[in-house]
N, C-alpha and C positions, 0 to 999 in steps of 0.2 A: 720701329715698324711703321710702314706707310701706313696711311689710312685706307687708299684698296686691297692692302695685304691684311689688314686688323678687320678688315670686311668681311673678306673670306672667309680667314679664323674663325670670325663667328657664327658666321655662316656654318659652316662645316659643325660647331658645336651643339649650334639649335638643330641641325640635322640629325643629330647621333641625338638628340633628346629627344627629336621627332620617333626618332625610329627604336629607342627604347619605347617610348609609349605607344606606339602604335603595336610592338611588337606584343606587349603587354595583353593590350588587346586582341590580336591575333589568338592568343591563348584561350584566354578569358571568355569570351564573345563566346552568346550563343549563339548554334544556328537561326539565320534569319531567316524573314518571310521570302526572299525572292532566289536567297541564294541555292535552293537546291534546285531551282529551276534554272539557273545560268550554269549550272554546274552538268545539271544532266542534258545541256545541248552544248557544252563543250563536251564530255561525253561520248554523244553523239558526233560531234566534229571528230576526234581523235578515234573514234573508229572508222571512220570512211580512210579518215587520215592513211592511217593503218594499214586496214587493208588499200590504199593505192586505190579506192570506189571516189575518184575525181567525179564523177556526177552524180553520185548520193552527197557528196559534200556539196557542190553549187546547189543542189537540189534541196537539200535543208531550209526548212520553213520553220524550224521552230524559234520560236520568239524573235518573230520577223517584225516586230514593234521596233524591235533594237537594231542598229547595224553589226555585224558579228566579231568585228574588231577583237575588243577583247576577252568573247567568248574562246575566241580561235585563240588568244595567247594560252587562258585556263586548259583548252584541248594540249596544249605545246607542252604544259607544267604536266598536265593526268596522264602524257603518253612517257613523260619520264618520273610520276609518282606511282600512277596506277591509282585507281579510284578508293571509294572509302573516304577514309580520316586523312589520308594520304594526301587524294585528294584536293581535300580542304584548304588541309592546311597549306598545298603548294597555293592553289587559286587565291587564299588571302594572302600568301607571302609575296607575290607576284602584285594585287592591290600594295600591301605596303611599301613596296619599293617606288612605286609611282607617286605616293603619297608623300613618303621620305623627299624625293626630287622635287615634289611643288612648293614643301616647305624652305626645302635649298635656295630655289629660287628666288621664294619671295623675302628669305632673310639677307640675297646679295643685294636687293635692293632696299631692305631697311631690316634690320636685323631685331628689330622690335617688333614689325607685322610678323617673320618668320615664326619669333619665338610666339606670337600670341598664336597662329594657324597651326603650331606644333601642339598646342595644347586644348585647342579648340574640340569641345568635347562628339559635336556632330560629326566634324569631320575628318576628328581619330575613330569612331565606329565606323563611319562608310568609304573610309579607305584602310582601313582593318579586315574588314569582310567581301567574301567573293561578290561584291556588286561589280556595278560598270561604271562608278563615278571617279577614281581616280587618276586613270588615263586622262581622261580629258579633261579632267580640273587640271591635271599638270599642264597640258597641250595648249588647252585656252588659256593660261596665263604664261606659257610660253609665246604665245603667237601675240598674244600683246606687249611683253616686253620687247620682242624683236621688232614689232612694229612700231614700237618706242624710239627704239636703237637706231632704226633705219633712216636714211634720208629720204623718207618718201615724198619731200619734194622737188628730190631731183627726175630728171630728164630718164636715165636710165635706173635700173630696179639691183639694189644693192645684195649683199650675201644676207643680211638683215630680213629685206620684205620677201625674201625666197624663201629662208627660215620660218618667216610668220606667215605664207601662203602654206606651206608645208606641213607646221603645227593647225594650221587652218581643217586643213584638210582630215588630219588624222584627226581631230575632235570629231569632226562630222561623221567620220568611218568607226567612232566610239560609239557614241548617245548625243542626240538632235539640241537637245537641252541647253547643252552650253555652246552650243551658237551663237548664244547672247551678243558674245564677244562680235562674230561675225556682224551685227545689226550695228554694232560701233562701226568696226575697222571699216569694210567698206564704202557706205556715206561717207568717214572721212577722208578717207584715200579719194575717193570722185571726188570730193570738194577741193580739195589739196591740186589736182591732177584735172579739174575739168577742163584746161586749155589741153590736156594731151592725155586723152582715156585710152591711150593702147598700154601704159602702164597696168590702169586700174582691170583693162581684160586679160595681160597679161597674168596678174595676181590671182585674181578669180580663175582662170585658165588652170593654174598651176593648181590651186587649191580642189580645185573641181576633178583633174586628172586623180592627185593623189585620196581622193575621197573614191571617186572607181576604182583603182586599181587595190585598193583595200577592204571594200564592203564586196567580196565575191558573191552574196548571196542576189545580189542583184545583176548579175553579168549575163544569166540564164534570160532574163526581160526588164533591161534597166529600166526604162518607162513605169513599165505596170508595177511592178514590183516597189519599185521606190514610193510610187502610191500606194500600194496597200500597205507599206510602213509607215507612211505618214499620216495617212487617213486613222488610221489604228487608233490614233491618240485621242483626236478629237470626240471617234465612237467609245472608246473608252473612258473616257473622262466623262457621260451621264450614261455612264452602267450602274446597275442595282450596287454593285461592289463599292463603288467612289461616292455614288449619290449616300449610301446608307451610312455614309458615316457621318453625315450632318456634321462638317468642319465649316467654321465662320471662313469668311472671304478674309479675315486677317490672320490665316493659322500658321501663314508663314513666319511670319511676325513674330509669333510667340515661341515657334520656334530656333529663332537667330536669336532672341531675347532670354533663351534658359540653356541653362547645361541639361544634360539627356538625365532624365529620372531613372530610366528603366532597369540600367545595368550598376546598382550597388556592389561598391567593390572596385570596378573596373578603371572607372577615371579617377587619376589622384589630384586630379587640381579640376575646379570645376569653377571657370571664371570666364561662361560668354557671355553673361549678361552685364559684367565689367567690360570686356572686349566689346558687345553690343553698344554699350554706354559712351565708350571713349571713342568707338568709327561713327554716330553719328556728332559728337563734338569735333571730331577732326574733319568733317568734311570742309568744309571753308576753306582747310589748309593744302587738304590734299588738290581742291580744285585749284588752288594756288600752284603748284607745286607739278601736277599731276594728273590733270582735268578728263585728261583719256581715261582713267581709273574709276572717277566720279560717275563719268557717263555708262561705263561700263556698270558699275554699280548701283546706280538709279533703274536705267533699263531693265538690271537683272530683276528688282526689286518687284516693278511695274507688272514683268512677265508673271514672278507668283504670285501674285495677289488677284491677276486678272485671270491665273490658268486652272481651270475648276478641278484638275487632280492637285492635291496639295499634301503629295509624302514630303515625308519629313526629306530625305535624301538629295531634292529637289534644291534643299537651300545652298547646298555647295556650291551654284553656281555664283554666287557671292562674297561666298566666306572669302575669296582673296582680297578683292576691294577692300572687304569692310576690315579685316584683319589690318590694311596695309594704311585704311583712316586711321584706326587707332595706333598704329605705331606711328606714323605721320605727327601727330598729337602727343605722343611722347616725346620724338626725337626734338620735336621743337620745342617744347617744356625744357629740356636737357642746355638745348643751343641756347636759350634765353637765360635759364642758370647760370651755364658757364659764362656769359657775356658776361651777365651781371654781376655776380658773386665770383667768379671764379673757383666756388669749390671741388668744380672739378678739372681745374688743372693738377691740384696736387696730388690725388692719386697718378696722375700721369708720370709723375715724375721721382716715383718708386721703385724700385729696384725690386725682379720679377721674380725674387724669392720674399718678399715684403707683397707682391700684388698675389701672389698663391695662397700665401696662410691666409692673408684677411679675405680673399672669395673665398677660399674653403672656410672661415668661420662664419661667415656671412650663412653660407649654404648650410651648416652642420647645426645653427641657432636655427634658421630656418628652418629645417626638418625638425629638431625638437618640439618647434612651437606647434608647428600643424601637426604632430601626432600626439600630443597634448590636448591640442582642440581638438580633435577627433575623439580621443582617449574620454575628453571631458562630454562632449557632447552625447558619445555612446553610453556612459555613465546616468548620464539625466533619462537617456532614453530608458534605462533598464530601470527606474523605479516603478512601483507599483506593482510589479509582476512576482510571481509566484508558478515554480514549475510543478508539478508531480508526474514524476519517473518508478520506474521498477527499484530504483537505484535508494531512493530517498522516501519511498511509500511502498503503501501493499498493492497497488496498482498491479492486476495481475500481468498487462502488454503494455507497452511504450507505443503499439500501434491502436491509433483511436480514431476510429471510422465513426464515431454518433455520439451525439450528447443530446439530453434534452433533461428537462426541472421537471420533478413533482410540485404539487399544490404543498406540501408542507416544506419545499426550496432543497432536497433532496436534488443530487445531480446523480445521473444516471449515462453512464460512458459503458459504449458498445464495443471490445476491442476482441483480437486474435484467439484472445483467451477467456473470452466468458463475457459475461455483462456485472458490471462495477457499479456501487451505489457508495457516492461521498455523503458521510452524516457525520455531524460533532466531529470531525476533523477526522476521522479514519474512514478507510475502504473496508466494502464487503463485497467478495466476490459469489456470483454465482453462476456454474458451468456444469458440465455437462456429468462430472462427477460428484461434487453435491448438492445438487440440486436437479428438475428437472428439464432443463434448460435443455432442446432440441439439438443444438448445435453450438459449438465453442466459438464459430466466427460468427461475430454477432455485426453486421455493416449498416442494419439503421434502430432509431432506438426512436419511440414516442409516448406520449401519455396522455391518456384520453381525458373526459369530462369525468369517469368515473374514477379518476387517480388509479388506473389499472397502467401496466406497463408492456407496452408491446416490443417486443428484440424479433427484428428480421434477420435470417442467418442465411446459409446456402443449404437451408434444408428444411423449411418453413418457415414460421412465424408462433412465435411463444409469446402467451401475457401471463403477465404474473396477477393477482389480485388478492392483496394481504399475502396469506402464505401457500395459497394455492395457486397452479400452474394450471396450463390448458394449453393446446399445440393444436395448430392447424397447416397443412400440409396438400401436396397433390391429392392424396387417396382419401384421407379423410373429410375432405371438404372440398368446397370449390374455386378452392386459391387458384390461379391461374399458371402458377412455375413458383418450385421451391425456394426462386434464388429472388428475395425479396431484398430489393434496393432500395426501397422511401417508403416510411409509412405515413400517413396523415387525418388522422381525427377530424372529424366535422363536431365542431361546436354547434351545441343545439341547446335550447333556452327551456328544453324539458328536463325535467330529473336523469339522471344516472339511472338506469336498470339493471337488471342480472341480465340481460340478453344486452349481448356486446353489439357495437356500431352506434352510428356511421362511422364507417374507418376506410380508409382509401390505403391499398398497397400497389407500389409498383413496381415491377415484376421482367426479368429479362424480356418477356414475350408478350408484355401488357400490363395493364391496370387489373386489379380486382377492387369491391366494391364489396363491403359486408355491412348489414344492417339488418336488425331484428332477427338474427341469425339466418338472414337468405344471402346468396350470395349472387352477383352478377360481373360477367370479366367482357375487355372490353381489346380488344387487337385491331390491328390493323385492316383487319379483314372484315371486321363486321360492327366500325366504327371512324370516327375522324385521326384518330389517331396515326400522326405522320409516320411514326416509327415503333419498333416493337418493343425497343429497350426503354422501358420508362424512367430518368434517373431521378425526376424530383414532380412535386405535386403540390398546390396551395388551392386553398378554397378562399375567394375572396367574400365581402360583406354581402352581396347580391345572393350568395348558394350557389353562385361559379365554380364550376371545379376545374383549373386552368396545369397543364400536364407539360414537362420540358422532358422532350424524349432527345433519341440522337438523332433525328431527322428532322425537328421542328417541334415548334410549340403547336399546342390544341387547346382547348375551351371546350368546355362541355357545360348546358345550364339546364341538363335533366331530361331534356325535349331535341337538340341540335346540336352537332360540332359545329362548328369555326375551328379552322387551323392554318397556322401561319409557319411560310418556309422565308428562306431568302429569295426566293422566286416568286413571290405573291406578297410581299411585305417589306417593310425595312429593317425586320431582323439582323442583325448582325452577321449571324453565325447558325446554321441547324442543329448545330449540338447545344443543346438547355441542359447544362447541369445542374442548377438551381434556381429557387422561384421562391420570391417573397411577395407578400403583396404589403405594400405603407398605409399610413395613415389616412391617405387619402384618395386609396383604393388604385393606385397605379401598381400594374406588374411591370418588376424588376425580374429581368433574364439572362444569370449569368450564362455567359457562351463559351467554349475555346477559343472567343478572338474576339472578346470585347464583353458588354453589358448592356444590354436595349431595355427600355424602360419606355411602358406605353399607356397612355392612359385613356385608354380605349376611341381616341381619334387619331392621335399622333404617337409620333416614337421619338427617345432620344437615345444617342448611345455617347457611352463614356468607354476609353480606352487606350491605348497607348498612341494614338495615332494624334487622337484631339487633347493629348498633355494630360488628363485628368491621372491618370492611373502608370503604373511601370510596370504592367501585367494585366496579358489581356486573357488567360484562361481563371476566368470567375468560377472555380468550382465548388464552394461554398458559400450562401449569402443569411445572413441573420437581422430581424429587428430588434434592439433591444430597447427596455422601457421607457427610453425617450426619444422612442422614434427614430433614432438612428440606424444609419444603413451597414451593415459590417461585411465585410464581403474576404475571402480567404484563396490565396490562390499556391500553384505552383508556377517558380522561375521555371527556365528552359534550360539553366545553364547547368542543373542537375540536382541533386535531392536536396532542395532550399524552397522555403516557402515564404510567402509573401502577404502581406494584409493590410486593408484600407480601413477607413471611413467617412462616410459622405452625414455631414450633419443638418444636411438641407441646403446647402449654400455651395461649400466648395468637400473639396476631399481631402484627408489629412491621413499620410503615411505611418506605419506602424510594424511595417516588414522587419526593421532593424534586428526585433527580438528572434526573428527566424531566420534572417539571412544573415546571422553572425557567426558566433562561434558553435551556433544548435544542429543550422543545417535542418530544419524543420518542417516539411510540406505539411497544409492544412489540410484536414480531411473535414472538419466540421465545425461550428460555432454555435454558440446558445447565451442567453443576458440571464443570472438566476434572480432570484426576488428583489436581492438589493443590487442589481443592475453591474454587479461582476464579469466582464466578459471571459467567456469559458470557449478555449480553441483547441480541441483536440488534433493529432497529429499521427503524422505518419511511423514517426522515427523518435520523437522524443516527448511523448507522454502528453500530456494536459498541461498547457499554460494558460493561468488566469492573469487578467488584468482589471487593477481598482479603482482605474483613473477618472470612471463616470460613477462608484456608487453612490447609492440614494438610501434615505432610510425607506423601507416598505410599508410603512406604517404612514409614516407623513405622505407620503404619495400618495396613498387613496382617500 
């Protein structure tokens, strides 16, 4: 076999591996943040399409930031899938084939950069998913190989520089981004061609035609229009949205330097911070070798770090260079071997039923070993832990919306079917049949300074005290809506009395407020309060009582609101599901798309975007006795739940026990006396973990 023929072959094989993994992905992957927006203006294109409305489709302005290239392919996939899941799944299969192809490409030029870009864990997710990065990752590294190929410094313009004007063009009629390429190729084409530029206008010429004749949404007022898509970027880039995520000017960085955290499960091989490692020790060789690739890759490098939006998805416009440094750095590892040693001629010279068994033992040891390590390291993860199910306890529900400790370290779980009390190692249920319990769905559970126990249901509010009950409701009181979501005690440094409060409830329609048995409620209407749904409440050291509704945080200090949206703040997110306040009086906010944390001058936020977290819906957060931050969430990619902890320093992952084989979304967290963490769940009961207990005795 020649050596351009054993090229191919492998080419072709890292391909079918490419495009198993990607396809993987395709599955797997949840919906993303952008994709139902390219999706519903391809959509949009395939209805104009459709009906034959040629000037509702030029006319089309939605996500006029982008050129509509490969919106208009996903319209081409939805008018022969039809929308839906349908949909989807054509618009990512349509990205993967693009994806599949750039990998192709870059393993016919080194079959070690291919295979590393086939496994690269960024950019199997965003050429996986309906984005708009895989057209033109293919295209720009199409248009630079051809301008490789080309003799661009001849006199007249080869099939080569036509190819890379052409792939030029159709990047541009993609996404602007990987232009990058273009900031190479032409300076060196005019340097190349400066005694005779009707070349370098020819190319540009060529490039610039097929960039019109592809981006129709500009054809209505190319001028204007082309500006208001480029101009878009730079207004976008210091919007509240980009500015609030407080990402360092090296996020790229860190980015190209880790495998994606977010999607457990999904990638099987997670080695770009190996691939990171070996493209910057190959550069020297590649510039050797290669220099066009170099430049391209430095450039790219320069653009993110300088360009103040910094998505993750952004970095693709690199991953070929640097994929194609580190294979560079292999191959010639390999060539220096074989010089020296010779050990690998003699595989060469085996007979191809002798090179079959030993790759396929090679790869059959290999998958043993990594699902062994896998095997092994899931193992380690699961010590400490302790579930209780219906299955294995008297747990009356496996769904557990509330937990919270009594003073004598009694746990007290709020579920479907009654409210649950762990002592001496058994349950005691009590519900609406024996006992006087208001309502069987019990969704928050608290306990105040008088060790009374308060269960909020969808039909008031019940405390227990010793063996007596008491219910508070619409009609009997002045609760504000039956359907009580967060209760919260005010610590007060006075004795416990028979007259209940301060105790804070909150309420689809608002906050109520009981103390010394008056009551006061507080809406939207005749307070700060940004939203009506109130879903969590914390009283900080000050007598702060600070509220995460679904419209934004508020603050109340007995006298004044303050309330923070995304529109007046760097909140994250207006949905506050949860609210702790630390040791050192900062509110922590978890959002559905992140975590802002403020401490009363400034904000930070942690989330998938800045690496900290692989899940940005925070809807449960807890402190437990050492200050630790615990935070619970749901995946997107279906009923799996996920959980951190931040120990003051960095955050350390803990999803494993719910995104395995449990399948377990968080509803709630609580630390009991000897610092046990207690995670109640949607789908599979109570799981505690040992891993931080303390004696409660030595601690105080």
């Amino acid at each position: 076999m020649t050596e351009a023929k054993a090229r191919y072959v492998a080419a072709l094989v890292i391909a079918l591996l490419a495009l198993a993994l990607r396809w993987r992905a395709v599955l797997m992957l949840p919906v993303d943040y952008d994709e139902p927006i390219y999706l519903d203006a391809a959509s949009q294109f395939a209805s104009a399409i459709e009906a034959r409305d040629w000037p509702r489709l030029l006319d089309n302005r939605h996500t006029i930031e982008h050129p509509p290239l490969v919106k208009l392919l996903y319209a081409l996939g939805t008018l022969a899938a039809g929308e839906g899941r349908g949909q989807l799944l054509t618009a990512r299969t349509i990205s993967l084939l693009f994806g599949v192809l750039q990998v192709a490409l870059l393993a016919v030029l080194n079959p070690f950069a291919g295979f590393f870009l086939a496994i690269h864990t960024m950019s199997i997710k965003y050429t996986s998913q309906a984005y708009l990065e895989a057209l033109p990752a293919f295209t720009s590294l199409l248009a630079v190989v051809a301008f490789e190929r080309s003799g661009a410094e001849r006199r007249r313009p080869d099939r080569w520089l036509i190819l890379s004007a052409v792939a030029l063009g159709v990047t541009a009629a993609s996404k602007y981004t990987y232009l990058v390429t273009a900031l190479v190729l032409v300076p060196l084409l005019t340097w190349r061609q400066r005694q005779r530029l009707q070349l370098v206008v020819l190319f540009l010429s060529i490039a610039l035609a097929t960039f019109l004749v592809l981006d129709f949404q500009i054809w209505v007022d190319p001028v204007g229009r082309l500006l208001d898509s480029l101009l878009y970027h730079p207004a976008y880039s210091q919007s509240l949205h980009v500015v609030s995520q407080h990402l360092p000017w090296w996020q790229q960085l860190r980015y190209l330097s880790h495998s994606i955290p977010w999607h457990p499960g999904v990638f099987l091989l997670s080695w770009d911070s190996l691939i990171f490692a070996l493209g910057l020790l190959g550069l020297p060789l590649l510039y050797h070798r290669r220099p066009l690739y170099v430049a391209w890759g430095v450039l790219g490098v320069i653009v993110l770090l300088t360009w103040p939006t910094r998505w993750p998805q952004y970095t693709l416009i690199v991953t070929a260079p640097l994929c194609l440094s580190a294979g560079t750095l292999l191959s010639s590892a390999t060539e220096w071997l074989d010089e020296h040693t010779g050990l690998l001629r003699a595989p060469r010279t085996l007979a191809p039923t002798y090179e079959f068994w030993v790759f396929g033992a090679v790869i059959v040891t290999a998958m043993l070993v990594a699902v062994s390590y896998v095997q092994m390291q899931y193992a380690q993860q699961m010590e400490g832990w302790t579930t209780y199910v219906t299955r294995n306890a008297s747990l009356p529900s496996d769904t557990v919306r509330a937990l919270a400790v009594d003073a004598e370290g009694r746990i007290w779980a709020g579920t479907e079917r009654g409210l649950a009390c762990f002592e001496a190692g058994n349950w005691r249920t009590y519900n609406t049949t024996n006992s006087r319990l208001i309502d069987d769905t019990v969704r928050s559970v608290a306990v105040d300074t008088g060790d009374r126990v308060w269960a909020g249901t969808d039909s008031g509010v019940s405390v227990l005290a010793g063996d007596e009950w008491r219910h508070y409701n619409t009609e009997n009181s002045g609760l504000l809506d039956d359907h009580v979501l967060c209760i919260t005690p005010v610590r007060t440094s006075t004795p416990a009395s028979e007259t209940l409060g301060p105790i804070w409830f909150g309420t689809e329609q608002g906050a109520s407020y009981l103390n010394q048995g008056e009551w006061r409620s507080y809406t939207p209407e005749n307070s700060g309060l940004p939203g009506g749904r109130v879903l969590s409440i914390a009283v900080d050291s000050a007598g702060r009582t600070w509220f995460g509704t679904w419209g934004g945080l508020a603050m109340f200090d007995g006298q004044a609101w303050t309330t923070y949206t995304t529109q007046s703040s760097p909140l994250v997110y207006d949905t506050v599901a949860s609210l702790v306040v630390d040791g050192e009086g900062r509110i922590w906010c978890g959002t559905l798309d992140g975590i802002s944390v403020f401490d009363g001058h400034s904000w930070q936020t942690y989330s998938i975007l800045s690496m900290d977290l692989r899940f940005n819906t925070a809807t449960v957060m807890a402190i437990d006795r050492l200050g630790q931050i615990w935070v619970g969430a749901d995946l997107p990619v279906g009923p799996i739940g996920a959980a951190a902890m931040f120990d003051g320093q960095e955050w350390h992952d803990y999803s494993a026990y719910f995104s395995g084989f449990r399948h377990a979304p968080l509803r709630a967290i609580t630390a009991d006396l000897e610092n046990r963490i207690w995670f109640g769940t949607l789908l599979e009961g109570i799981s505690v973990y040992e891993g931080f207990r303390i004696d409660p005795d030595a601690s105080e």
